[in-house]
N, CA and C of each residue as an Amber inpcrd file, in Angstrom:
protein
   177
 116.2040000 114.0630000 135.2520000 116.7440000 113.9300000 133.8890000
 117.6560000 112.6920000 133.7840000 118.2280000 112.5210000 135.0690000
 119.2300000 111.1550000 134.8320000 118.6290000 110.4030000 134.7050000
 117.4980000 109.7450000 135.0630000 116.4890000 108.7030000 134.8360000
 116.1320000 108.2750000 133.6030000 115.8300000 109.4720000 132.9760000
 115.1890000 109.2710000 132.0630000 116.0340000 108.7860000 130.5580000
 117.6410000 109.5040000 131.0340000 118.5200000 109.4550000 130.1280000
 119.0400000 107.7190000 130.1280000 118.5830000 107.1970000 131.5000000
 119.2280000 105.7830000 132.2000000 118.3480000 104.9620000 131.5800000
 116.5550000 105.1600000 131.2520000 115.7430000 104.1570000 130.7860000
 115.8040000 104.0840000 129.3060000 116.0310000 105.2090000 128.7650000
 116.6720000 105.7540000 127.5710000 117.5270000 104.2170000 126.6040000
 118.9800000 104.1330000 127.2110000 119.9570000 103.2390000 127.5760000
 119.5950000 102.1750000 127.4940000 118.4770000 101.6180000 128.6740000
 118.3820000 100.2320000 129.0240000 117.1290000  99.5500000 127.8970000
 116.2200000 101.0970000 127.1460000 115.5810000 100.3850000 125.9990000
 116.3910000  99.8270000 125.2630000 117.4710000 100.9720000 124.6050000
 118.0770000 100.6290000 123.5650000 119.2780000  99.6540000 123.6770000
 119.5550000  99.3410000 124.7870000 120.1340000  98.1100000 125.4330000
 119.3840000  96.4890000 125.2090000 118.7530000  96.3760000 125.6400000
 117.9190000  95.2470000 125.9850000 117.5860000  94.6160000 124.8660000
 116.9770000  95.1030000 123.6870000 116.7680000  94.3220000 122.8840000
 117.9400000  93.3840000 122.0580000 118.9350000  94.3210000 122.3940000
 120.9240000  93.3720000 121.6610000 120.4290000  92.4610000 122.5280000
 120.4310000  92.6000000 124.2920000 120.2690000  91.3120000 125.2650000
 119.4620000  90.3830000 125.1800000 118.3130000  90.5790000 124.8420000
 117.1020000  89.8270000 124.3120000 117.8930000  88.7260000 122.9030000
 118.3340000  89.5430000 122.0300000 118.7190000  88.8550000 121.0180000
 120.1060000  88.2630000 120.9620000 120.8050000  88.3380000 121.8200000
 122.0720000  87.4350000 122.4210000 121.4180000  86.0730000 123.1280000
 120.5880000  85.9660000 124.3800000 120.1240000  85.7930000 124.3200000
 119.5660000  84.1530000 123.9470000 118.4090000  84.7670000 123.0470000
 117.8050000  84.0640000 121.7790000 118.4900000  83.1690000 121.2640000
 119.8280000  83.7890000 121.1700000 121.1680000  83.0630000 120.2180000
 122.0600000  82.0090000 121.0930000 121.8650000  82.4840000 122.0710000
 122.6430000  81.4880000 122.8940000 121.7450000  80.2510000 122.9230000
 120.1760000  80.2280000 123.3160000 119.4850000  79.7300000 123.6690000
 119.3800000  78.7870000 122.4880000 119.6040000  79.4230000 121.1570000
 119.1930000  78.1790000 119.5310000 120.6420000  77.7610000 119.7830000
 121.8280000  78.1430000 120.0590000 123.1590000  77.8160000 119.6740000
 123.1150000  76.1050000 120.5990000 122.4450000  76.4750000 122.2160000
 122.5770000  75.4700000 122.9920000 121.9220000  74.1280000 122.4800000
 120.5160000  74.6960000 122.1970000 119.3820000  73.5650000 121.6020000
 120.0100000  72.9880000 120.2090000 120.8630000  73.4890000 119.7720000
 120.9580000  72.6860000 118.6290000 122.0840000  72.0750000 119.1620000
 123.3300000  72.2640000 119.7670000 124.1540000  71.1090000 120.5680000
 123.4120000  70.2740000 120.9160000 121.9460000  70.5560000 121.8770000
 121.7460000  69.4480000 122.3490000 120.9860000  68.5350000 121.6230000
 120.4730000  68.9720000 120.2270000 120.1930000  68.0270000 119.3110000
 120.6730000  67.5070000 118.2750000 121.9280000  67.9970000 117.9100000
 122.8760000  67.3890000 117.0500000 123.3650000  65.7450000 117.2210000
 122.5940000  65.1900000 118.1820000 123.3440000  64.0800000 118.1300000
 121.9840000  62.7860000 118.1480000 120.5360000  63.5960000 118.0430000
 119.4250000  62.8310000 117.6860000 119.4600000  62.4590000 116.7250000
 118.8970000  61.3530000 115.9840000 119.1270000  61.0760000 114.3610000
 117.9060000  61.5090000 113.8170000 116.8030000  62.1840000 114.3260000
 115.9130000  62.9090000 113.6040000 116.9270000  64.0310000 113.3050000
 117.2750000  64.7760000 114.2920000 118.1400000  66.2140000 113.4920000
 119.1620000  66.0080000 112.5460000 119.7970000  65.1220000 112.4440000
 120.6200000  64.4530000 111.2440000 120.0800000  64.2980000 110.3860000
 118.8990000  63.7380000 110.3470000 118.2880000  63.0830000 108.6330000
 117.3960000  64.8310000 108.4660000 117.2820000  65.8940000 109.4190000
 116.7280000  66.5520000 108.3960000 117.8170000  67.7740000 107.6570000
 119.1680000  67.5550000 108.9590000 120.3420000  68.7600000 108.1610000
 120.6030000  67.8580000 106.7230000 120.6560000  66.3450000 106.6690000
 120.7280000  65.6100000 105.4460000 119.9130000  66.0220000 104.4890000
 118.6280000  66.3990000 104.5820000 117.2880000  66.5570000 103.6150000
 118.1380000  68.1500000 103.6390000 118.2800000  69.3940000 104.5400000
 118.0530000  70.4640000 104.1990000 119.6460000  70.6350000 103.1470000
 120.6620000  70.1470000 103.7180000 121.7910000  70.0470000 102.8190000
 121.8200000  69.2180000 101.4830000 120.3700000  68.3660000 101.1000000
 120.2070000  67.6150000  99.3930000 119.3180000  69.2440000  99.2060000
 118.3160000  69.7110000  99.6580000 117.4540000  70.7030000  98.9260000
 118.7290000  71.9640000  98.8320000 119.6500000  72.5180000  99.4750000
 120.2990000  73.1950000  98.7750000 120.7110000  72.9340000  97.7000000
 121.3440000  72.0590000  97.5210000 122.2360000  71.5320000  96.5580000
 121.0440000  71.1030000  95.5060000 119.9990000  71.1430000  95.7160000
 119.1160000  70.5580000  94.6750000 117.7240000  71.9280000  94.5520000
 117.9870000  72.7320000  93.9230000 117.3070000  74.2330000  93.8560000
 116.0130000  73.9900000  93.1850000 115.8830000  73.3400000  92.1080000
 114.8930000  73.2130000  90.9900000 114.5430000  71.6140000  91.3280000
 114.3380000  70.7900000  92.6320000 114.2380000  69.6710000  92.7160000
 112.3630000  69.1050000  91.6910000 111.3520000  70.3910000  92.2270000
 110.7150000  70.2240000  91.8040000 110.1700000  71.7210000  91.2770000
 110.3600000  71.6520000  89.7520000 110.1040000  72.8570000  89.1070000
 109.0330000  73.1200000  88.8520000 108.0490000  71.8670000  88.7730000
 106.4850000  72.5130000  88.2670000 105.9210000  72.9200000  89.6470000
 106.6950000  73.3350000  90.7660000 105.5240000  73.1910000  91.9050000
 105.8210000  75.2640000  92.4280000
């Protein structure tokens, strides 16, 4: 029964770990691309399309 109560745990465990994780892993990659000027010109493009909602309305 302890086993089972232990794999129990480590399902409902693992996937937070999986998705920590994940997060660490985008948190790192984007440090390490914050300083390419492709990733600049597109946080530039994605920060004009916020700010610009209806840029193109007929589409």
């Amino acid at each position: 029964m302890a086993t089972t109560s232990r794999s129990r745990r480590t399902v409902a465990v693992s996937p937070v770990l999986v998705q920590a994780a994940r997060l660490r892993k985008v948190i790192n990659d984007r440090r390490g691309l914050a300083t390419s000027p492709v990733t600049q010109k597109i946080a530039a493009l994605d920060h004009n399309l916020q700010h610009e909602p209806q840029a193109y309305p007929n589409h």
